[in-house]
TILODREN-756000 format. One record per residue: residue in three letters; z, x, y of N, C-alpha, C, O, CB in turn. Coordinates in steps of 0.05 Angstrom, whole numbers, padded with zeros to 5 digits, always signed. Glycine has a CB too. Example, Ala and Ser with C-alpha at 12.3 -4.5 7.8 and 13.67 -1.06 7.14 Angstrom:
ALA+00156+00264-00114+00156+00246-00090+00156+00264-00066+00169+00285-00066+00181+00226-00089
SER+00142+00257-00045+00143+00273-00021+00157+00258+00001+00161+00268+00023+00114+00282-00012
REM end
This chain:
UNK-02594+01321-01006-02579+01299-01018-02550+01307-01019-02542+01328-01030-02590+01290-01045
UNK-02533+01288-01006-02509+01302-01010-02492+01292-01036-02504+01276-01050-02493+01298-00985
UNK-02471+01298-01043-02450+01288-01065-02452+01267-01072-02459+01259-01094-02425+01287-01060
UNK-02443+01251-01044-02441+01224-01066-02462+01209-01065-02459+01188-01077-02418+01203-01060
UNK-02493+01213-01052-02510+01208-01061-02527+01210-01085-02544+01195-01093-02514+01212-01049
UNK-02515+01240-01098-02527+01245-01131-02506+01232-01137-02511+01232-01161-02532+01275-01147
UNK-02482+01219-01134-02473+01212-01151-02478+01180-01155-02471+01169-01175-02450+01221-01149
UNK-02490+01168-01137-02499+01138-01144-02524+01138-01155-02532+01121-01171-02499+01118-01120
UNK-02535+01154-01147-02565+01164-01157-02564+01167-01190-02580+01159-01206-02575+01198-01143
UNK-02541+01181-01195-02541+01189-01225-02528+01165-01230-02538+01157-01251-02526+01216-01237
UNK-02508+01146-01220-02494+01128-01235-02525+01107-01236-02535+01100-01258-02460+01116-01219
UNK-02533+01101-01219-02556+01089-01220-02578+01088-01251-02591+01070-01262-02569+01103-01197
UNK-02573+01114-01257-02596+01127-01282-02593+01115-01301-02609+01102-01316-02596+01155-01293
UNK-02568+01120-01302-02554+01117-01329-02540+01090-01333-02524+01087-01351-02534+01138-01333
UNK-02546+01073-01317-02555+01043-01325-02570+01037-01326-02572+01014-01333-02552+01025-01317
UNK-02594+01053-01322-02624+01041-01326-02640+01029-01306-02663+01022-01309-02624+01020-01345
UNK-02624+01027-01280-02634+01009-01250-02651+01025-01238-02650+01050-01238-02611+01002-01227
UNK-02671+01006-01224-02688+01028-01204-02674+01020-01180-02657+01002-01180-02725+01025-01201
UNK-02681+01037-01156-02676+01026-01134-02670+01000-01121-02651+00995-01107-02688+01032-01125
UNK-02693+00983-01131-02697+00958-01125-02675+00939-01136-02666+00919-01125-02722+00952-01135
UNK-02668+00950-01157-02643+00938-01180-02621+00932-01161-02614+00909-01156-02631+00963-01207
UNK-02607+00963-01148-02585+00968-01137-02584+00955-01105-02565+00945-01093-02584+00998-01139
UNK-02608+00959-01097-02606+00944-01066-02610+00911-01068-02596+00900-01051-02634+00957-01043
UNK-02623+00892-01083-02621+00879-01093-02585+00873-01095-02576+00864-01074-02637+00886-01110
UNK-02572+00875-01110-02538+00872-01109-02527+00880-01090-02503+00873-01089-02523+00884-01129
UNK-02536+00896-01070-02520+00905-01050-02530+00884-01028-02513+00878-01012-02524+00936-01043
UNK-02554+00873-01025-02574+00848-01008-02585+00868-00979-02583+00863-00955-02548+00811-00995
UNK-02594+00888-00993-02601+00912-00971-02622+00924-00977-02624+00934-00999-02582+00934-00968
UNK-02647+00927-00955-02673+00936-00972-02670+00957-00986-02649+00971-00984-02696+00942-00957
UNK-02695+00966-01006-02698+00995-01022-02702+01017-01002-02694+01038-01011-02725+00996-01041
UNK-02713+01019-00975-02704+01033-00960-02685+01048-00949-02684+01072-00947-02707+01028-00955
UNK-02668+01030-00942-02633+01029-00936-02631+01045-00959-02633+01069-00956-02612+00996-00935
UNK-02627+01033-00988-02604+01043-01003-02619+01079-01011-02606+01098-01020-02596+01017-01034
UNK-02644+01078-01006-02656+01102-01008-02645+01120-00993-02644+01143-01000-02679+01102-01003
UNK-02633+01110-00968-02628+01129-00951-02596+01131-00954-02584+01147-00940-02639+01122-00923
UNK-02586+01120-00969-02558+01127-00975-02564+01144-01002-02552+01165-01004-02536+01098-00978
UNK-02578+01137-01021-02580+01166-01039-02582+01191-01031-02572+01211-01041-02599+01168-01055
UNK-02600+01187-01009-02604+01218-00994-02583+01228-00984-02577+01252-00986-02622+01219-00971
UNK-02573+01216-00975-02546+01221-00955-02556+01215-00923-02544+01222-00902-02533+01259-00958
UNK-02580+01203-00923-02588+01205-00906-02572+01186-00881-02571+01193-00858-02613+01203-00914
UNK-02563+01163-00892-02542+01142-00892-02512+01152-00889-02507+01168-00906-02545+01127-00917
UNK-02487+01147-00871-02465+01149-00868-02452+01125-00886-02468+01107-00887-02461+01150-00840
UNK-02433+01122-00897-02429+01102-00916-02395+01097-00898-02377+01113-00893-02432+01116-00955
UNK-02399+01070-00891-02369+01059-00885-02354+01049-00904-02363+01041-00926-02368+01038-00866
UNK-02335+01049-00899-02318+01042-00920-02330+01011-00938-02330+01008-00963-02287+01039-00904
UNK-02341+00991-00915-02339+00969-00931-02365+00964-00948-02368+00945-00963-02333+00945-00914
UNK-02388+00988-00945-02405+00993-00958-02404+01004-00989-02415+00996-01010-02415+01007-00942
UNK-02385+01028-00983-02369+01042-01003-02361+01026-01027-02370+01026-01050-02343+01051-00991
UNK-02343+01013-01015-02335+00994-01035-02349+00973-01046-02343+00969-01069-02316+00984-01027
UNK-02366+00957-01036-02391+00948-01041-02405+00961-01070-02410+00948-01091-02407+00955-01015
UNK-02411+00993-01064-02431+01004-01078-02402+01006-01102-02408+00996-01124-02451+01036-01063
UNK-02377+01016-01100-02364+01018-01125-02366+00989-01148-02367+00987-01173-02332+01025-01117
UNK-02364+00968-01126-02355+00945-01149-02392+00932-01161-02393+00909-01169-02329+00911-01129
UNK-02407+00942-01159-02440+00940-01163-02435+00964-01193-02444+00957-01216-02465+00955-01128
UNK-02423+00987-01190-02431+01004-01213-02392+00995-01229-02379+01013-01240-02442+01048-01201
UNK-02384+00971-01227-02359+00966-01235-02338+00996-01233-02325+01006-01252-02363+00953-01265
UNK-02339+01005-01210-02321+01023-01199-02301+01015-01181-02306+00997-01166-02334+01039-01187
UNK-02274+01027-01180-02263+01033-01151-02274+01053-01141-02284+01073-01151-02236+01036-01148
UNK-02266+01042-01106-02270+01064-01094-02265+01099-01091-02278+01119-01083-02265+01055-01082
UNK-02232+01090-01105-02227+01122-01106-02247+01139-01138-02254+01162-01143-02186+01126-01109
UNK-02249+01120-01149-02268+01127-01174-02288+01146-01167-02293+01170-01173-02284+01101-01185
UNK-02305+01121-01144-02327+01136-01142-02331+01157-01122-02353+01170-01122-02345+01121-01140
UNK-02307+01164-01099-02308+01180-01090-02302+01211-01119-02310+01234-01124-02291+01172-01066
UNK-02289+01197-01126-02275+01221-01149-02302+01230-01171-02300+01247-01189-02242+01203-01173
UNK-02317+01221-01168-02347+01216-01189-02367+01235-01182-02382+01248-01196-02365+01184-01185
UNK-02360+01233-01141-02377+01244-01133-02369+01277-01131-02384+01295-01123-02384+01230-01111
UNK-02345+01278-01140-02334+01314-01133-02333+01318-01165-02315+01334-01171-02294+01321-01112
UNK-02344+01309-01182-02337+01317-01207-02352+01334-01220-02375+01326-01212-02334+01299-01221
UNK-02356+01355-01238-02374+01376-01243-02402+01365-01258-02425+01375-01259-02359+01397-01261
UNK-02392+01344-01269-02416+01328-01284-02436+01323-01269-02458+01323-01281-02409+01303-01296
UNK-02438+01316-01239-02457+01315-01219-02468+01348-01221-02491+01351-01230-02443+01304-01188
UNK-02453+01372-01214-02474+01395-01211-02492+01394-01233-02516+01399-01229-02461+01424-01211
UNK-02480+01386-01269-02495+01392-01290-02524+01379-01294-02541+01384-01310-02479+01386-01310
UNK-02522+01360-01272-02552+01343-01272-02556+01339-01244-02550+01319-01231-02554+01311-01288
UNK-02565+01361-01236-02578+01375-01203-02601+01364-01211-02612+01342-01206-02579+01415-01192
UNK-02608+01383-01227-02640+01386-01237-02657+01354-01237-02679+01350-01226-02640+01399-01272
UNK-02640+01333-01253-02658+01318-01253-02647+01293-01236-02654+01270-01237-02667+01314-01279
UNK-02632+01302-01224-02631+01283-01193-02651+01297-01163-02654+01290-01139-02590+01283-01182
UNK-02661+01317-01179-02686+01324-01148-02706+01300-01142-02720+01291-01160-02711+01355-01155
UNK-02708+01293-01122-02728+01267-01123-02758+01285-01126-02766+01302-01110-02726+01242-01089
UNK-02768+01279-01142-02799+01294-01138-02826+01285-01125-02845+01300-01125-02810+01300-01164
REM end
C-alpha cells in the first residue's frame, strides 16, 4: 500500500465509511476504489481531486496528509488483514 493510499484509507476510518461509503461518492465500484487504497491504482489528477473534495479536502491537503508522520503512527492498523 503506498502513501497516499493509507492515507485515504485512514481518512476513510476516521469518518466511519466503509468502502462502499467512499466509492459510492466517487460513482466508482468498491473494487476500483480498493485498488486505489492499495496503490494498486495510479491516481490522475482529476481523480485526486475528486477523492480530496469527498473527505472535504484540497488537493494539496491531501497530498500533504499523505507525507505526514501521522500516517506512519497508524501502519499497524491500516494493514488490510
Amino acid at each position: 500500500m503506498d502513501k497516499l493510499g493509507k492515507a485515504i484509507r485512514l481518512l476513510r476510518h476516521q469518518k466511519g465509511w466503509n468502502q462502499g461509503d467512499v466509492a459510492t461518492r466517487l460513482e466508482i465500484s468498491i473494487p476500483a476504489f480498493s485498488k486505489i487504497e492499495t496503490g494498486f491504482t495510479d491516481l490522475n489528477i482529476s481523480r485526486l481531486n475528486q477523492i480530496a473534495k469527498v473527505f472535504n479536502l484540497t488537493t494539496a491537503q491531501l497530498l500533504y496528509y499523505s507525507e505526514n508522520k501521522e500516517i506512519k503512527e497508524h501502519v499497524e492498523e491500516l494493514k488490510v488483514v
